[in-house]
Structure formats: structure tokens, C-alpha cells
NUVO-757147 format. One record per residue (C-alpha): x, y, z; chain; residue in three letters; residue number from 0. Coordinates in steps of 0.5 Angstrom, whole numbers, plus 500, padded with zeros to 3 digits. Example, Ala and Ser with C-alpha at 12.3 -4.5 7.8 and 13.67 -1.06 7.14 Angstrom:
<atoms>
+-----+-----+-----+-------+------+-----+
|  px |  py |  pz | kette | rest |  nr |
+-----+-----+-----+-------+------+-----+
| 525 | 491 | 516 |     A |  Ala |   0 |
| 527 | 498 | 514 |     A |  Ser |   1 |
+-----+-----+-----+-------+------+-----+
</atoms>
This chain:
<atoms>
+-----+-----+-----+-------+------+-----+
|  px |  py |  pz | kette | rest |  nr |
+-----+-----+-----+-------+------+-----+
| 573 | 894 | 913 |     A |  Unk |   0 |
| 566 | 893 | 914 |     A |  Unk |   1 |
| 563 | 888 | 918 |     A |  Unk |   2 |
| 559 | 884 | 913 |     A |  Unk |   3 |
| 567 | 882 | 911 |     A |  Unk |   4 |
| 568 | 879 | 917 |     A |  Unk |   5 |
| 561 | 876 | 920 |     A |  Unk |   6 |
| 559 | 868 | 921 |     A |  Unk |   7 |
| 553 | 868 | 915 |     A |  Unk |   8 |
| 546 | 864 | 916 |     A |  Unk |   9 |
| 548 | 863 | 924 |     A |  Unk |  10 |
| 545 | 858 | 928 |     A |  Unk |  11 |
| 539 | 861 | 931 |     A |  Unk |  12 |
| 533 | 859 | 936 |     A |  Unk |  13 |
| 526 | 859 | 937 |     A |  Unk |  14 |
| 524 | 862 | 943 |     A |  Unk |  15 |
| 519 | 856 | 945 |     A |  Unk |  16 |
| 525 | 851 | 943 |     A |  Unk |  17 |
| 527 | 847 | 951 |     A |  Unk |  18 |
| 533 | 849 | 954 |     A |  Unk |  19 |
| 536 | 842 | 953 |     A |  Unk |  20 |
| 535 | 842 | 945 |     A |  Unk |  21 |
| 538 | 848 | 944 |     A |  Unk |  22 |
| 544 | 847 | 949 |     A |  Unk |  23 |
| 545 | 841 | 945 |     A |  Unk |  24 |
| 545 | 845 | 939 |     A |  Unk |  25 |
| 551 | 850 | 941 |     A |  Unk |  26 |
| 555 | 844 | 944 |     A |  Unk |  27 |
| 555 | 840 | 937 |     A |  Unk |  28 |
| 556 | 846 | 933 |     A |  Unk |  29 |
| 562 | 848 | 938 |     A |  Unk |  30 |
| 559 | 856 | 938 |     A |  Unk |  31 |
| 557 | 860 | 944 |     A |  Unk |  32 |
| 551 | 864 | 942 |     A |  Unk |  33 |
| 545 | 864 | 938 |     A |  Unk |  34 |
| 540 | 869 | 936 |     A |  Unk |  35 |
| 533 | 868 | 938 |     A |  Unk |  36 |
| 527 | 869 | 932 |     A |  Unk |  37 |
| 520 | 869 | 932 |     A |  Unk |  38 |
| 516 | 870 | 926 |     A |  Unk |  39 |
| 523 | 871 | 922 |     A |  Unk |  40 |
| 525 | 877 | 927 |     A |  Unk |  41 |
| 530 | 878 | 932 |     A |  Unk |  42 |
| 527 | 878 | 940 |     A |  Unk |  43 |
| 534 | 875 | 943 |     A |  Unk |  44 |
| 541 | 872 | 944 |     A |  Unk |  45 |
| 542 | 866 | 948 |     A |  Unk |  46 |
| 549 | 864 | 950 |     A |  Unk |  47 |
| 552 | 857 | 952 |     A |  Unk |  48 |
| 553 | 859 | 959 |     A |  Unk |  49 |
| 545 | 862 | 960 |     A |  Unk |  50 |
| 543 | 855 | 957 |     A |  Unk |  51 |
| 546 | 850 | 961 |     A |  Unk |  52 |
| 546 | 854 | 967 |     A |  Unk |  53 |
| 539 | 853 | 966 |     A |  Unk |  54 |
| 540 | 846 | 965 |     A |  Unk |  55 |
| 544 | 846 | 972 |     A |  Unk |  56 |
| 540 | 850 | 976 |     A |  Unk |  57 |
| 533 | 846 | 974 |     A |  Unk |  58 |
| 532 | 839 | 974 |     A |  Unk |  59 |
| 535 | 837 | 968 |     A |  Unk |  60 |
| 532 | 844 | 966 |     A |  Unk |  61 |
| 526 | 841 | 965 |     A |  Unk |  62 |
| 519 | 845 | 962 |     A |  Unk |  63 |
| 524 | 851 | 961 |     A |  Unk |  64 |
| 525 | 854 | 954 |     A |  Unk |  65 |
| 530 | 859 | 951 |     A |  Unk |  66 |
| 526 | 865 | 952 |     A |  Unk |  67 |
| 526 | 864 | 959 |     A |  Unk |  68 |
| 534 | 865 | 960 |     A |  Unk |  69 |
| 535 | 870 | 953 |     A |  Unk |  70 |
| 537 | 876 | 953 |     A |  Unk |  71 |
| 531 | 879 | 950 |     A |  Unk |  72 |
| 532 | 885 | 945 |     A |  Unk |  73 |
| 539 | 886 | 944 |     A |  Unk |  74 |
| 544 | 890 | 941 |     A |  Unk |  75 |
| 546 | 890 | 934 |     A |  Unk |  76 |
| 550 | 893 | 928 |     A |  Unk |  77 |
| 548 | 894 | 921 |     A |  Unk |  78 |
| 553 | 890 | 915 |     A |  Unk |  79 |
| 555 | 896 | 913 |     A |  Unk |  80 |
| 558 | 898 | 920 |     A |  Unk |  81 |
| 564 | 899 | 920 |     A |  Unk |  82 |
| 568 | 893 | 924 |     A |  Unk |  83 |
| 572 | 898 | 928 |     A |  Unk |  84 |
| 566 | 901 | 931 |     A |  Unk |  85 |
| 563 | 893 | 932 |     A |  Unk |  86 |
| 569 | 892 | 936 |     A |  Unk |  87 |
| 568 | 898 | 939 |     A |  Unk |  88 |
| 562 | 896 | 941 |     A |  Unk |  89 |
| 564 | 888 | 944 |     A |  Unk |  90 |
| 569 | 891 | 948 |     A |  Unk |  91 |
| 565 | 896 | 951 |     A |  Unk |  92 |
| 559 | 891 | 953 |     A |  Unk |  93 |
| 563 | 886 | 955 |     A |  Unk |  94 |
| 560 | 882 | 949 |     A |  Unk |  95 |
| 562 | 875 | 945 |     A |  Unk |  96 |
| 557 | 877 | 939 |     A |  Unk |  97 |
| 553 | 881 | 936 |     A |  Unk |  98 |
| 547 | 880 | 932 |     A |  Unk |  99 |
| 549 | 883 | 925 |     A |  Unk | 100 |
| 542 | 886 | 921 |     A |  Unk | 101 |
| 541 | 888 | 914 |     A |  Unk | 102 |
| 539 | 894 | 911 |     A |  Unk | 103 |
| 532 | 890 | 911 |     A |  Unk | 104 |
| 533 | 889 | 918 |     A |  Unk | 105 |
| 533 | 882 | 917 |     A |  Unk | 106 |
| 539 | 878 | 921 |     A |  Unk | 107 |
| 543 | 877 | 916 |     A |  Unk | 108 |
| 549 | 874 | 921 |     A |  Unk | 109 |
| 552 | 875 | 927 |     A |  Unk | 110 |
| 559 | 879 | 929 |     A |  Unk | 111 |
| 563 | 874 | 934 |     A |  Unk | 112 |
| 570 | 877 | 937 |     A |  Unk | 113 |
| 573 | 871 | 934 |     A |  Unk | 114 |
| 570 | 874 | 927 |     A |  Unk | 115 |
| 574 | 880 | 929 |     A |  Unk | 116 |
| 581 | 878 | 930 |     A |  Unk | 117 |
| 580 | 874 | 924 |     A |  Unk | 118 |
| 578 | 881 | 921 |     A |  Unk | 119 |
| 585 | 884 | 925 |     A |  Unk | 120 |
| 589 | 879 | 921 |     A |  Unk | 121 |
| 587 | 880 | 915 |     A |  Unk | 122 |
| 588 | 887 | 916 |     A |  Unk | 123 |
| 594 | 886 | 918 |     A |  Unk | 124 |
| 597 | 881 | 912 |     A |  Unk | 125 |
| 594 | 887 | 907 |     A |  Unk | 126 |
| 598 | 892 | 910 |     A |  Unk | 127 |
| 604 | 888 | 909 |     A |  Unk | 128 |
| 603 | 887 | 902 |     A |  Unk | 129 |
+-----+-----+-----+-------+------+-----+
</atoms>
């Protein structure tokens, strides 16, 4: 199974000079946990739910800070070619909730989440049954 099978298509994403208190919103009204960051239509970062809104706590409402103070810049990624296995791999050992996913292009075309991945087991699974 291939990782293009399995990934969240056209993702949330962020801008780097977006305010933290925006973005947090963002993810908490979408209930997702993590959001690449693009410049220019190029991916520079993540950002995860949990970097926002330390952020928002740790300042005085996280006033004046945007997303490309708190991102995790320059982040691993996988091909939506790759196989889910190996992006399994790569979570698990990382300790990642997700990966961005690029295109052949290397555009974003997506982002691998763990949740993805059991979705993808499941399916697997239910066609090994039949």
C-alpha cells in the first residue's frame, strides 16, 4: 500500500507570518493536531496544536507571536509514492503524529497522520479477509 492511498489530501496548512492565536483557532475548529506551514507555495515547517497553544499560554495571550516562531522548521517528509510501511516506520521512530506528504513535483500534496496509517492497516486487513 502506497502512501498516496492513505494520506489527508489538500491539508490545512499555515502561513509563517500567520498569529499564533489564528492558527490555534484554525486547528481546534478543524479538530486536527498539526498543519504544514508554506511560503510562497513551498513547505518551510509543521506546526502542531500543542506548539500553538503553548505559545498562546506561555505569552500574554501570545500576542505579536506568529507560526514561524513556534514551527518545527524544515521537516521530515515522505513521497506519495513511498510505501506506508516505510512512513510507518518513520512516525513510529521519530515519535511523529504526521508527516508532510510531497509529490513528484515536490509540491505538498498532503499530510500522513498516525490515524491515516491505521485507517490504511484496516483496510489492509479487511482485504486480506476477502
Amino acid at each position: 500500500m502506497l502512501v498516496k492511498e492513505c494520506m489527508t489530501k489538500d491539508p490545512l496548512t499555515c502561513s509563517p507570518d500567520e498569529d499564533v492565536r489564528v492558527a490555534f483557532g484554525k486547528l481546534t475548529d478543524k479538530k486536527i493536531r498539526q498543519a504544514p506551514v508554506l511560503e510562497g507555495g513551498k513547505l518551510i515547517g509543521i506546526v502542531t496544536d500543542r506548539d500553538l497553544r503553548l505559545a498562546v499560554v506561555e505569552t500574554v495571550s501570545g500576542q505579536g507571536l506568529n507560526v514561524r516562531s513556534v514551527m518545527t522548521p524544515n521537516p521530515i517528509t515522505v513521497t506519495e509514492d513511498a510505501k506506508l510501511r516505510e512512513a510507518a516506520a518513520l512516525l513510529s521512530k521519530n515519535k511523529f503524529n504526521a508527516l508532510p506528504v510531497m509529490s513528484a513535483d515536490g509540491e505538498l500534496a498532503g499530510v500522513l497522520t498516525t490515524t491515516d496509517v491505521l485507517n490504511g492497516l484496516v483496510k489492509a486487513l479487511d482485504a486480506e479477509k476477502k
